[in-house]
PAVOTI-503278 format. One record per residue: residue in one letter; z, x, y of N, C-alpha, C, O in turn. Coordinates in steps of 0.001 Angstrom, whole numbers, plus 500000, padded with zeros to 6 digits. Each point is the difference from the previous one (the first is absolute). Last residue first. Example, Ala and Ser with C-alpha at 12.3 -4.5 7.8 and 13.67 -1.06 7.14 Angstrom:
2
> resn nzz nxx nyy cazz caxx cayy czz cxx cyy ozz oxx oyy
> S 507080 512850 497750 500060 500820 501190 500730 499230 501090 500169 500509 501108 $
> A 499761 499781 493172 500000 499110 501190 500000 500900 501200 500665 501036 499981 $
//
This chain:
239
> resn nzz nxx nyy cazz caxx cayy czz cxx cyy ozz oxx oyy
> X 490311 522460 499613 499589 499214 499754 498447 499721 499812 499610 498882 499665 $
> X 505367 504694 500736 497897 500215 499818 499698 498561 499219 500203 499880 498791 $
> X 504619 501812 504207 498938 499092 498786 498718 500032 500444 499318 499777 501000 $
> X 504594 503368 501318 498938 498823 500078 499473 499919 498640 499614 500951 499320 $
> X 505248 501057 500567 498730 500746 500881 498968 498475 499474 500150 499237 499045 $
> X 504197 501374 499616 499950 499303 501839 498946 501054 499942 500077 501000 500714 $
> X 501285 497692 494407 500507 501372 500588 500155 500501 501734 500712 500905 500435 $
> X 497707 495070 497204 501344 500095 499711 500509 501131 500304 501196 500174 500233 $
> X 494494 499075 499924 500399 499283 501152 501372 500025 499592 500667 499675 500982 $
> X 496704 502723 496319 499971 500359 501777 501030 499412 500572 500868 500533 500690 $
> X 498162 498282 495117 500849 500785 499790 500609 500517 501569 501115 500187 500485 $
> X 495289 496512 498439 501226 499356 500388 501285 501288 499753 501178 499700 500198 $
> X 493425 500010 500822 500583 500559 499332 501847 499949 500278 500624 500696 500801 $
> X 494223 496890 499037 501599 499712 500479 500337 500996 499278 499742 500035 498797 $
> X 496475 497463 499829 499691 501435 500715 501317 500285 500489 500012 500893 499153 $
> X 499583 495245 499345 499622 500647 498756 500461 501626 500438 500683 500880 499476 $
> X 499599 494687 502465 500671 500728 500298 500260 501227 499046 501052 500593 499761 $
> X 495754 495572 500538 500036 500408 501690 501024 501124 499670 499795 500921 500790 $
> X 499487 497372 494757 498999 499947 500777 500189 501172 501231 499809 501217 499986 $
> X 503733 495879 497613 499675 501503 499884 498493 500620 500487 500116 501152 500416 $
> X 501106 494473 501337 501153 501146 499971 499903 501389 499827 500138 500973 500741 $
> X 496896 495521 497954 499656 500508 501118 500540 500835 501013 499517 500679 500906 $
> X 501527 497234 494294 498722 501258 500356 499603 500335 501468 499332 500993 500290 $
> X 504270 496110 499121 500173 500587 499481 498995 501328 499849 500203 501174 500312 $
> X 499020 494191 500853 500276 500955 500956 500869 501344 499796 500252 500665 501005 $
> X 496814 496484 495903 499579 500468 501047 500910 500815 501094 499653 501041 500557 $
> X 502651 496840 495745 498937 501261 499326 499224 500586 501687 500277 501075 500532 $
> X 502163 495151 500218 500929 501064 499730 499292 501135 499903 499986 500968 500761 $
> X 497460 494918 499325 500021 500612 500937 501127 501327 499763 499537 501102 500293 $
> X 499891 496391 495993 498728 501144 500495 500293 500230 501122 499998 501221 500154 $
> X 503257 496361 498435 499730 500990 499138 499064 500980 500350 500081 501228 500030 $
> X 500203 494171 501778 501228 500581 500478 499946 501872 499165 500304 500941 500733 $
> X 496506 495674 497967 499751 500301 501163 500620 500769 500531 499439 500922 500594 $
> X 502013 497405 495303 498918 500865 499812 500055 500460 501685 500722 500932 500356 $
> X 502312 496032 499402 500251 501384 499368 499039 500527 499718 500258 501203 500015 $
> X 498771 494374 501405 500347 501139 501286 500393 501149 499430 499536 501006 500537 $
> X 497850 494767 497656 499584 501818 499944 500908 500933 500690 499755 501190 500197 $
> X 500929 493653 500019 499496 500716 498132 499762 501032 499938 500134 500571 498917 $
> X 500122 498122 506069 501308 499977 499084 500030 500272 498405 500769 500784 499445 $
> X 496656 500177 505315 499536 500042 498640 501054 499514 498834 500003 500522 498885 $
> X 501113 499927 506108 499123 498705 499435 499811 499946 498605 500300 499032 499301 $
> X 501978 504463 502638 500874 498625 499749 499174 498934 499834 500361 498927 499518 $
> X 497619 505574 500521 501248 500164 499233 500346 498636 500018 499975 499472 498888 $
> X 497482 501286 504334 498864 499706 498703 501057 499637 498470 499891 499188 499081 $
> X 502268 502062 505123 499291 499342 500494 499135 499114 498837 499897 498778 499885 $
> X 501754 505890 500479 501288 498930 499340 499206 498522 500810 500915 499748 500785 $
> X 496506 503361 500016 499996 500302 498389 501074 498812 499861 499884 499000 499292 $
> X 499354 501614 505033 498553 499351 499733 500408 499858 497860 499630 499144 499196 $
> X 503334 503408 503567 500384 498323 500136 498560 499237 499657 499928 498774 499922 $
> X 499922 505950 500091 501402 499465 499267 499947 498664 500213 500191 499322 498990 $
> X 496266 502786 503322 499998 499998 498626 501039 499416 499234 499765 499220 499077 $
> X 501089 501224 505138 498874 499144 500245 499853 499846 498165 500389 499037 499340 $
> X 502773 504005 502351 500480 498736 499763 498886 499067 499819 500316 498930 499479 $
> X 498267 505438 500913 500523 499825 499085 500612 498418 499871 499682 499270 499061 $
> X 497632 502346 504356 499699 499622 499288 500205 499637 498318 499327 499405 499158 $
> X 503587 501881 504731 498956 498717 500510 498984 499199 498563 499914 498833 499618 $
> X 502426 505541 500880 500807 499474 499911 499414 498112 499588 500156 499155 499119 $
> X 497007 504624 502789 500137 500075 498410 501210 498543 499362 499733 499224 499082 $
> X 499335 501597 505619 499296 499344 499659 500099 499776 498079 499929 499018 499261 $
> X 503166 503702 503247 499998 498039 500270 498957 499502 499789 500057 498770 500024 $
> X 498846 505649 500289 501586 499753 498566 499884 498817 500477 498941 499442 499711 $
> X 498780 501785 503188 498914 499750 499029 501325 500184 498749 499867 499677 498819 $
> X 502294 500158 505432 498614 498483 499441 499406 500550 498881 499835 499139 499136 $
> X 504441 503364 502100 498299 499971 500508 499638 498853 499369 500064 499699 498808 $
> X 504790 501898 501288 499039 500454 500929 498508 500329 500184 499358 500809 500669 $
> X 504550 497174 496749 499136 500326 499158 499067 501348 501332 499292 500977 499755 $
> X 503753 495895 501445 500591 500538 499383 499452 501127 499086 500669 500916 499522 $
> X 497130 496004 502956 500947 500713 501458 500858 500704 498742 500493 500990 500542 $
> X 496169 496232 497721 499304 500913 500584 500642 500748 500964 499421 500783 500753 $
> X 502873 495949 496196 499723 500981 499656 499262 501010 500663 500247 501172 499717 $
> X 500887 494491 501447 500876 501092 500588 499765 501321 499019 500554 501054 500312 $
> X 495895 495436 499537 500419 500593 501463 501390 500702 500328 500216 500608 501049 $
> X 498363 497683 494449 499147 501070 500840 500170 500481 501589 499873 501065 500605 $
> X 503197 495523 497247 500057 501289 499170 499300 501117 500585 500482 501055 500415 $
> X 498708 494315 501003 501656 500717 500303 499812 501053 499869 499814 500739 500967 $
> X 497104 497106 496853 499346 500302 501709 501422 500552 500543 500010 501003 500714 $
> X 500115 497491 495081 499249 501115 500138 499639 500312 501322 499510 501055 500402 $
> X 503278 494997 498735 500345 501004 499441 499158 501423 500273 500596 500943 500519 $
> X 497354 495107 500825 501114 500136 500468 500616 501211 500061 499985 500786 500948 $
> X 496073 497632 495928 500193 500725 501284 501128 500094 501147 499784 500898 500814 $
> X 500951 497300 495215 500076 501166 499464 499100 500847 501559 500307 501089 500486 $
> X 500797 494020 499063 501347 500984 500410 499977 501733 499621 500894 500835 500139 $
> X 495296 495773 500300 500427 499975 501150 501510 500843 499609 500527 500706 500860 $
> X 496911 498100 495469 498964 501260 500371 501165 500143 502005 500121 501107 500526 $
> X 501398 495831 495916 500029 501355 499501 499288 501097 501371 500355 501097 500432 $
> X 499569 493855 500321 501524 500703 499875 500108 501473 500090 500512 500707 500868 $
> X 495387 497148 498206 500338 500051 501338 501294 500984 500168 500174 501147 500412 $
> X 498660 497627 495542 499675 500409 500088 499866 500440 501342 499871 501220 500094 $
> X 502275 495348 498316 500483 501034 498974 499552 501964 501013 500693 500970 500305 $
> X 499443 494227 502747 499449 499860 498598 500244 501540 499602 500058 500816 500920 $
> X 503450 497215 503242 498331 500678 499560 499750 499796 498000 500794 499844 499073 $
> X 503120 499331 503209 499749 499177 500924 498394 500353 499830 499103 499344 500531 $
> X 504510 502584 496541 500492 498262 500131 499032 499623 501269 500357 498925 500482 $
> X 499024 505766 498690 499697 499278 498450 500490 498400 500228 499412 499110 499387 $
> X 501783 504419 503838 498542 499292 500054 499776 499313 498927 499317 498991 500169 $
> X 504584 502780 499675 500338 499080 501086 498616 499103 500453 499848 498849 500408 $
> X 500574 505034 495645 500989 498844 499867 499634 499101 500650 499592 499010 499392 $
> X 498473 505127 501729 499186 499107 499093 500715 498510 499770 499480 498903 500200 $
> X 502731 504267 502705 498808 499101 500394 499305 499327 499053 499608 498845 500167 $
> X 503974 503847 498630 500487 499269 500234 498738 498597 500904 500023 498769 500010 $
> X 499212 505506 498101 500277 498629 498461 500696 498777 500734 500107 498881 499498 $
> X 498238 505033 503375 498956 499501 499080 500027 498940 499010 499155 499257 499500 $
> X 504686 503360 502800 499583 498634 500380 498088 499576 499561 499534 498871 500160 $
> X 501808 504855 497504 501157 499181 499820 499617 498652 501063 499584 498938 499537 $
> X 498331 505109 501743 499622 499659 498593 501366 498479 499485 499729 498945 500575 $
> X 501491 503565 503179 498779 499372 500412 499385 499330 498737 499890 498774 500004 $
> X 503602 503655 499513 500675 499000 500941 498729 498795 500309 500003 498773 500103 $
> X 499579 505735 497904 500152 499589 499024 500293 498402 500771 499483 499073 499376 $
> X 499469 503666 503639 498860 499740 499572 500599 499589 498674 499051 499383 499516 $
> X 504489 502606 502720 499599 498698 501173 498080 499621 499169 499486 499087 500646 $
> X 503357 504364 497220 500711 498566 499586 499206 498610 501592 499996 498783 500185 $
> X 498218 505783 499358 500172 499317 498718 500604 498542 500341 499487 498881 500018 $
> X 501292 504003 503240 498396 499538 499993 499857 499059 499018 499753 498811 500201 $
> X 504000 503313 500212 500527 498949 500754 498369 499134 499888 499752 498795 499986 $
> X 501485 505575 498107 500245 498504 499079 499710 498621 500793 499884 498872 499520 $
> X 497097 505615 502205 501628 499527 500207 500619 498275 498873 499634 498825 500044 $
> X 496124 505548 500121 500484 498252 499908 501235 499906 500390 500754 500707 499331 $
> X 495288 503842 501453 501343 499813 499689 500865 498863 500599 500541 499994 501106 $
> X 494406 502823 497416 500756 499212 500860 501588 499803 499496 500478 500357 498923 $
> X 495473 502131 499327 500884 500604 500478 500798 499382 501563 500351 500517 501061 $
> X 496240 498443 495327 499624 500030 501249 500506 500729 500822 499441 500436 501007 $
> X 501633 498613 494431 498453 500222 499935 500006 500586 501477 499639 501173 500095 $
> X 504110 496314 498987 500129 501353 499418 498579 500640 500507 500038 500839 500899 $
> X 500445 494577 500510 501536 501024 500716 499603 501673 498827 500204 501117 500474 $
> X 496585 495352 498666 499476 500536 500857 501507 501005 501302 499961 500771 500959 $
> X 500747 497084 494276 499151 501334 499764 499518 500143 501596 499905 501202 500249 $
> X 502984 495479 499542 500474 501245 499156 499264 501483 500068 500306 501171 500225 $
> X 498495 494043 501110 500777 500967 501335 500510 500842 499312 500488 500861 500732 $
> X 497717 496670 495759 498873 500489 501119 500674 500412 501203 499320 500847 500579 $
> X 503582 497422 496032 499133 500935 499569 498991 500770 500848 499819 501217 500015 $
> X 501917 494926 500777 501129 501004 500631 499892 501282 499326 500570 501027 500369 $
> X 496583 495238 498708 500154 500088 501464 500759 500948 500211 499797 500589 501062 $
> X 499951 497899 494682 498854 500831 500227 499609 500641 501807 499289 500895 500458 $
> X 504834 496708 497265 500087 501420 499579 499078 500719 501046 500219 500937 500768 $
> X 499959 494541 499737 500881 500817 500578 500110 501354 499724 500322 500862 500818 $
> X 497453 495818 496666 499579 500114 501147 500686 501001 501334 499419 500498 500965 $
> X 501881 498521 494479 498857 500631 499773 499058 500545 501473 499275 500964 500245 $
> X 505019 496112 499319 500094 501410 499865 499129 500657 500052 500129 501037 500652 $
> X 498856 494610 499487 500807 500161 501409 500666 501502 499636 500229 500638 501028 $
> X 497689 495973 495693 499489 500560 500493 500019 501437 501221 499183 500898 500200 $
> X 502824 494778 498663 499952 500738 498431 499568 501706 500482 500665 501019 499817 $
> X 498977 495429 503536 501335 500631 499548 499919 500944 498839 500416 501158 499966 $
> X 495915 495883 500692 499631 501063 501311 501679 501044 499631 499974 501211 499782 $
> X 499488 494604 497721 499777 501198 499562 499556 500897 500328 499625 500903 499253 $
> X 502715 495483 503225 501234 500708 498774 498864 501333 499394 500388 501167 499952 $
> X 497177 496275 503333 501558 500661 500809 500531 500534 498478 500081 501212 499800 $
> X 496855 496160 499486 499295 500994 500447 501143 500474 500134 500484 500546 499008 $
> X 500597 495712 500010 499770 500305 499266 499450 501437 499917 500164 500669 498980 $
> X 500671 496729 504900 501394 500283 499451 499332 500770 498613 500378 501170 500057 $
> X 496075 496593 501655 501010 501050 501126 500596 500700 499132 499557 500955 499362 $
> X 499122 494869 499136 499544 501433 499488 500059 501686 501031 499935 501218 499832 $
> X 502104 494480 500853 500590 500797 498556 499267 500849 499702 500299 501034 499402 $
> X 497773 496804 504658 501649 500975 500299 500726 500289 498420 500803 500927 499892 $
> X 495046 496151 500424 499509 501591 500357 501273 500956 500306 500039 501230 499962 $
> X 500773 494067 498632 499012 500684 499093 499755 501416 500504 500165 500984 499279 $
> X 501503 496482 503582 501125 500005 498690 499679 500916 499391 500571 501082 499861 $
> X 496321 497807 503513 501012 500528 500039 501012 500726 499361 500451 501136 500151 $
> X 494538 496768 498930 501275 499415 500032 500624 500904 500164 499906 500791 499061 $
> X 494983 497879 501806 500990 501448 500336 501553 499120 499934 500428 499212 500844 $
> X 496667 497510 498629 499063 501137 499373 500450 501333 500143 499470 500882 499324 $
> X 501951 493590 500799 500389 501311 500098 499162 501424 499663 500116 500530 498895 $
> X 499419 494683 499391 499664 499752 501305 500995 501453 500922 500325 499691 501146 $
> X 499872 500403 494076 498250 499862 500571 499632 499383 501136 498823 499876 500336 $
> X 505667 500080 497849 499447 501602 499975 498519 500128 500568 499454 500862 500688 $
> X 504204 495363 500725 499223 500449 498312 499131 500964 500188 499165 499884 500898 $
> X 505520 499403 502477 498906 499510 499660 499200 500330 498945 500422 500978 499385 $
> X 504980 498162 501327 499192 501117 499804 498098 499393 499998 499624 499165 499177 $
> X 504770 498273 501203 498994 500548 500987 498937 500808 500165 499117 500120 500850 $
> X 504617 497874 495583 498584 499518 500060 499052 500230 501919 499045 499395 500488 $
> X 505912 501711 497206 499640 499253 500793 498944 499185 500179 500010 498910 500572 $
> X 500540 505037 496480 500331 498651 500009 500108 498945 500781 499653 498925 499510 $
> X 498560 505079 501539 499146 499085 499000 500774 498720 499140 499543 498958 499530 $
> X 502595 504009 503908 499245 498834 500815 498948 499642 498905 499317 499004 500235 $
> X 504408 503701 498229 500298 499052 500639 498928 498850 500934 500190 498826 500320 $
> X 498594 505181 497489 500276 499154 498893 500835 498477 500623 499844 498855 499576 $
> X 499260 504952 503056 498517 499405 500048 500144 499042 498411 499069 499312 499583 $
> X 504800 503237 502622 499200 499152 500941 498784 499414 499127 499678 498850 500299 $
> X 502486 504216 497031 500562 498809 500334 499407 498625 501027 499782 498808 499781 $
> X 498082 506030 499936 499963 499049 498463 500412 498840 500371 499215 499090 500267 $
> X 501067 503863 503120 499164 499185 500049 499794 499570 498848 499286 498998 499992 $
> X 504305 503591 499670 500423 499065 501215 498504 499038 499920 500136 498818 499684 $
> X 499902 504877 497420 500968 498884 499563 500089 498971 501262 500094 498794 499770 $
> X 497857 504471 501458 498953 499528 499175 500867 498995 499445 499683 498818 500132 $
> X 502487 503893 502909 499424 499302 500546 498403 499167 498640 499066 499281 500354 $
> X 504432 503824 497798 500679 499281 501076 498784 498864 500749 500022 498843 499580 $
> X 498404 504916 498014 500392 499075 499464 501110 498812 500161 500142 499057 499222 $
> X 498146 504557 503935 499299 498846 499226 499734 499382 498754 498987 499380 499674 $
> X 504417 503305 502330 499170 499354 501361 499213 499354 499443 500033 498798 500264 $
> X 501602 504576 496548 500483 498656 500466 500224 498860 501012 500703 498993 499906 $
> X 496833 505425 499827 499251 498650 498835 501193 498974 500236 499762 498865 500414 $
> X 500709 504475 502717 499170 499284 500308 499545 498589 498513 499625 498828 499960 $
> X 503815 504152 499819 500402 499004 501273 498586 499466 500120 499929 498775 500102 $
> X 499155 504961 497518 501139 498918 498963 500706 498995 500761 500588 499164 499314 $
> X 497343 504363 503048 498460 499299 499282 500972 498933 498885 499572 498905 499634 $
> X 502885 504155 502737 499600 499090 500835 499168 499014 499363 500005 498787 500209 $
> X 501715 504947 496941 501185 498520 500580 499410 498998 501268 500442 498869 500204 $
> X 496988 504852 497811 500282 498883 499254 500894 498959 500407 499999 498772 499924 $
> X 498913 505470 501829 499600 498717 501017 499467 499170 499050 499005 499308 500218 $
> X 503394 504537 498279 501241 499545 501128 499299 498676 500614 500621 499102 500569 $
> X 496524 504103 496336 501176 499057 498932 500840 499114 500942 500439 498943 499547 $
> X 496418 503844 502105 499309 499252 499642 501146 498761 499122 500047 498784 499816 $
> X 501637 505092 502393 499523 499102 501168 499411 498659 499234 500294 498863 500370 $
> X 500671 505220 497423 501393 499470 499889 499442 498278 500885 500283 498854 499651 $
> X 496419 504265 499082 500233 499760 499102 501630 498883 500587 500264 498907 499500 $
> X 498350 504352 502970 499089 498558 499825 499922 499003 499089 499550 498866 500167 $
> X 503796 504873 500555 499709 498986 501380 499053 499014 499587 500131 498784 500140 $
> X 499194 504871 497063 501538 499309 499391 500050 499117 501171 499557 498919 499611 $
> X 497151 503706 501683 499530 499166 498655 501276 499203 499703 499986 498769 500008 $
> X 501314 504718 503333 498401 498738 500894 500301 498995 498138 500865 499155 499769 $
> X 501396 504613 498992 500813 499006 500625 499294 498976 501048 500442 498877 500243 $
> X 496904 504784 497414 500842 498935 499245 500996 498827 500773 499935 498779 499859 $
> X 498147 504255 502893 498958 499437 499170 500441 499262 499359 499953 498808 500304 $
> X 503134 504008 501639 499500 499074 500458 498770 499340 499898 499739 499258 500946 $
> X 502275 504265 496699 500376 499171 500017 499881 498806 500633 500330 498946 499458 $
> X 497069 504697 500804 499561 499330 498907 501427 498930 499735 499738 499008 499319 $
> X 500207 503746 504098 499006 499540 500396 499869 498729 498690 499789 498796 500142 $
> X 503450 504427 500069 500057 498896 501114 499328 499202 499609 500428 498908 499627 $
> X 499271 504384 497866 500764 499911 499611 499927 498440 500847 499786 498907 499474 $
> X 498244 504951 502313 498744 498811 498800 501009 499005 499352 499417 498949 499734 $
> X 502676 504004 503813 499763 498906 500445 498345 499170 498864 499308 498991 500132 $
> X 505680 502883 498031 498859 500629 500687 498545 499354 500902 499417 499227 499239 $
> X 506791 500261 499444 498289 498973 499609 499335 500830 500769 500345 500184 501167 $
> X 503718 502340 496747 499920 499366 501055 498782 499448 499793 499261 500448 499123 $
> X 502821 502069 498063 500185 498736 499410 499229 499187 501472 499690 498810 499953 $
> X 502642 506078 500633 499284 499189 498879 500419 499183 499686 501181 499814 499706 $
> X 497212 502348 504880 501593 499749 499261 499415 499322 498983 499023 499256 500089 $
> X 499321 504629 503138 499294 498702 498759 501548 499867 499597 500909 500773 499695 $
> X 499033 501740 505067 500956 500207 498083 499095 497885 499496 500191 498808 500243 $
> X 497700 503925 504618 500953 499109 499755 500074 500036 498380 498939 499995 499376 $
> X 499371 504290 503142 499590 498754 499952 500925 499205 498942 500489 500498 498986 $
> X 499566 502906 505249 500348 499872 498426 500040 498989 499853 500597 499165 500680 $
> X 497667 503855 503545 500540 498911 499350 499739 499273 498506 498944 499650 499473 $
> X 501985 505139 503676 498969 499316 499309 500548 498588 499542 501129 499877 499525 $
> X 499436 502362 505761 500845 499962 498392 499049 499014 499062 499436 498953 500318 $
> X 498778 503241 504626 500752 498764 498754 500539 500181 498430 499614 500204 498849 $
> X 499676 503282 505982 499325 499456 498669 500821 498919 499628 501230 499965 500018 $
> X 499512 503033 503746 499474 498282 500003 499573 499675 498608 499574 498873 499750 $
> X 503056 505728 502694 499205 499533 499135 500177 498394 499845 501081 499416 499934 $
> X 499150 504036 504309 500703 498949 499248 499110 499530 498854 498879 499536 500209 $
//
């Protein structure tokens, strides 16, 4: 009995069909277009948040015009930490920490970018949008600490908050601490810059400028060596 197998003929290229570099590189673009889409979508939260406080700043305006008329208000020099005083400037931080709030988002979602391509991991939007989620209540803590802490308290307690979130679900997503550590030290830098950024107020567009320049070179820098044709084609990046 003959047993041979019949040769098998290999499956008709249908034309036009997506080849899998074809795949590959569409889904690169479409990761970037996602991030790009994500950064623009957690405007609408961060736009609930400024009007959270301009809502509640109008509110402690009133209150506190109502009790200087009154004449309760005590005189400034038997007061040495005034409240009032330290919650507008809260509020004041809060609007140009906002300004701000794309730049910050890019650079974060920039960095699970390159360590999902570089690494040959693979994000789920759902990651994104639960660490864009995280960044965001960053504006919402600064807000809430800013009416009960001085400027600076405020700042430094909602950005460890925020970052301590971030790193620790990044090291299960990321699957290693020493990425969660990188992660770690990026927000550390970022919020140390936008940090210098909102104090320096006569200088912040300079300040705001160079750091760009800086991280920009450090972009092209780390990813010089990258050969991004590879990676659109699904063979490994030479990092």
């Amino acid at each position: 009995m003959d047993t041979a197998q019949p040769p098998v003929i290999p499956a008709p290229v249908i034309a036009g069909a997506p080849t899998p570099a074809m795949r590959r590189r569409n889904a690169v673009t479409l990761k970037l277009l996602f991030i790009v889409a994500l950064v623009l979508l957690l405007q609408l939260p961060l736009g609930l948040i400024n009007n959270l406080r301009q809502e509640r700043s109008g509110n402690r305006s009133e209150a506190n015009a109502r009790i200087a008329a009154r004449g309760d208000l005590p005189a400034p020099e038997s007061r040495p930490y005034d409240p009032a005083v330290a919650a507008s400037e809260g509020y004041r931080m809060v609007e140009r920490a906002l300004k701000h709030s794309m730049l910050v988002l890019t650079l974060v979602f920039t960095a699970f970018f390159l360590f999902e391509t570089l690494a040959g991991l693979k994000l789920h939007a759902v990651h994104y949008g639960l660490v864009g989620a995280a960044l965001c209540l960053f504006y919402l803590a600064l807000l809430a600490l800013g009416e009960v802490l001085p400027p600076g308290a405020a700042y430094i307690a909602a950005a460890g908050a925020s970052s301590a979130l971030i790193v620790a679900y990044s090291a299960s997503i990321l699957r290693s601490w020493a990425r969660a550590s990188s992660i770690a030290l990026l927000l550390t830098a970022e919020y140390g810059v936008l940090y210098i950024v909102l104090r320096m107020e006569n200088f912040a567009l300079l300040a705001g400028t160079t750091a760009l320049f800086v991280v920009l070179a450090a972009l092209m820098y780390f990813t010089r060596n990258v050969d991004w044709f590879a990676q659109e084609g699904g063979r490994e990046a030479r990092a």
